[in-house]
N, C-alpha and C positions, 0 to 999 in steps of 0.2 A: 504494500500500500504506500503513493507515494504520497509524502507530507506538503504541504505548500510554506514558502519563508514567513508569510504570515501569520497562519495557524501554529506554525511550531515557534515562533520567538515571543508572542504574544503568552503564550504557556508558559515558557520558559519562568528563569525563577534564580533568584543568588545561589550559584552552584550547578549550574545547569552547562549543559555543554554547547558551546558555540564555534563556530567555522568560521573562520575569514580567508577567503579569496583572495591573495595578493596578485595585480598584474604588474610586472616590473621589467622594464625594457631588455633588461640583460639577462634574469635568471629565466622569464617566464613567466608562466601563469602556477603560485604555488601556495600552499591553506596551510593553515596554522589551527588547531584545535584550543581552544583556550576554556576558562572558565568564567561564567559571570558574574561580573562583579555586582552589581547592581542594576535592577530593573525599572524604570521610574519614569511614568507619562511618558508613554510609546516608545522610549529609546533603550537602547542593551549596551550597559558599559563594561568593556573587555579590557583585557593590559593592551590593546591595539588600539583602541579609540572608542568613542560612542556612537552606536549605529543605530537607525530609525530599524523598529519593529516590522513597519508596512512594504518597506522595498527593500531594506536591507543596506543603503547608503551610508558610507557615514555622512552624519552630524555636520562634522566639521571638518571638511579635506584639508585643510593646514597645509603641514608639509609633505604629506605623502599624496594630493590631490584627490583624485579619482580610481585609486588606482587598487583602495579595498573595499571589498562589499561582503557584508553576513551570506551565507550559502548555508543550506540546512545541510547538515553532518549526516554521512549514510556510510554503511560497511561497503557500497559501491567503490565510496569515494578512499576511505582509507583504503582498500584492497588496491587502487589505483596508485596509489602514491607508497605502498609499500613494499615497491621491488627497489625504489630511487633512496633508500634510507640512510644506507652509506654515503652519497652526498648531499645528505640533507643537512650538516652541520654547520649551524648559523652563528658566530662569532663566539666559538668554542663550548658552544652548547650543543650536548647530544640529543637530538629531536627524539630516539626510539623511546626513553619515558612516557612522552607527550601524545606519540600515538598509540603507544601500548595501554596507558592509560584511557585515551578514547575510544578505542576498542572496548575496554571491560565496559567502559559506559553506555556506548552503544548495543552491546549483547545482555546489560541487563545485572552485569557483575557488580558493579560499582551504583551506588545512587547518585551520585553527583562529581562532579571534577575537579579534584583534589588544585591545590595554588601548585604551580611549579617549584619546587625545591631549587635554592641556587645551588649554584655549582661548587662543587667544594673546592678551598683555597689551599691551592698547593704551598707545599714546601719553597724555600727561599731560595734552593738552587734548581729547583723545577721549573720556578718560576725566572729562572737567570735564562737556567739554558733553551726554556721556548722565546722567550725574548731571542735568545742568539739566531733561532731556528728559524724565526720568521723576520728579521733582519739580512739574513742571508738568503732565505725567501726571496725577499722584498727586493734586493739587489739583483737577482737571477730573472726577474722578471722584467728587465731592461733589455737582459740580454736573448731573450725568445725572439722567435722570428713573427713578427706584426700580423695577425690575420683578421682579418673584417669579421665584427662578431664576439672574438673569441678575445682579444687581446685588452678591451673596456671589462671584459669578464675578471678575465687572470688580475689585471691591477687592482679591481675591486678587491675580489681575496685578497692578495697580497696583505690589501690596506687595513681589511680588516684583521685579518689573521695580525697584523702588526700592532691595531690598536687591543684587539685583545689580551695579547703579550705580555702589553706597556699596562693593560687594567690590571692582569693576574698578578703581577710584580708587585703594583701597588698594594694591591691584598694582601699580598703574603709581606712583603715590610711591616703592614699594619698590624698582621697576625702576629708575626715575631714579636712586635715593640709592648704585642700584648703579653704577650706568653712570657716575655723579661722583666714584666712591671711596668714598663714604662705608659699603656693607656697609648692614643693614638699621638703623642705628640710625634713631628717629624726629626726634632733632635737625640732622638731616643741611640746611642750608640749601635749598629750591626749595619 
């Protein structure tokens, strides 16, 4: 039985599971399974944005435009997108949680869709040495041979793979400065 974006987001409810559609010039057309955050006079507020109930737009295109829209969540759609799951890692976030978790949701396991857990903060030379790894990355990717398409792709990675890097690092400094006493100050010795 198929659901319509109306009837199913209109039900919806804080904890419910929602779909966003990204279309994005480089990667594609690619969905995010999220949870709702709040539901309030016709809109569904997601970690993506706030989207009207009735056509499923967002709110407020800001910075991302036009470019995501609510889609109703079906085992169609994850069965589709879960042979790409190995490159689905989006700024050193493992997406298979996210659909593994939408999945129990959708089959009835789960009542509602847990907040995503962050990532855990690595250690201080874990966090050195993917800094090094995506720096050298970053520098390899000058040296590729330019192809239409593919080459705005690679430097996007690069870049992100690189601000990722530089966030992990900062976590784990702040971890450290914890785990010594020192509280987040940045003078903290290590």
């Amino acid at each position: 039985m198929e659901i319509d974006l109306e009837t199913y987001y209109q039900a919806a409810r804080t904890g419910s599971l929602a779909c966003i559609r990204s279309l994005d010039p480089i990667y594609g057309e690619r969905f995010f399974f999220l949870r709702v955050r709040e539901v309030r006079n016709g809109r569904i507020a997601t970690a993506r944005g706030i989207f009207w109930t009735v056509n499923g737009e967002k709110c407020d295109p800001g910075w991302g435009g036009d470019a995501h829209a609510l889609v109703v969540p079906t085992l169609a759609l994850l069965e589709m997108i879960e042979p790409n799951l190995e490159r689905m890692a989006q700024f050193g976030v493992d997406r298979r949680f996210e659909i593994a978790v939408a999945r129990a949701v959708l089959e009835g396991r789960l009542t509602e869709m847990p907040e995503m857990p962050q990532p855990p903060v690595p250690t201080l030379k874990e966090a050195q040495a993917e800094l090094q790894a995506a720096m050298a990355y970053w520098e390899a990717v000058d040296v590729r041979e330019a192809k239409p398409g593919t080459s705005v792709r690679i430097r996007r990675e690069a870049s992100e793979r690189l601000v990722t890097a530089r966030t992990n690092l900062e976590r784990a400094k702040q971890q450290a400065g914890r785990l010594a006493g020192c509280g987040d100050r940045a003078g903290c010795p290590g």
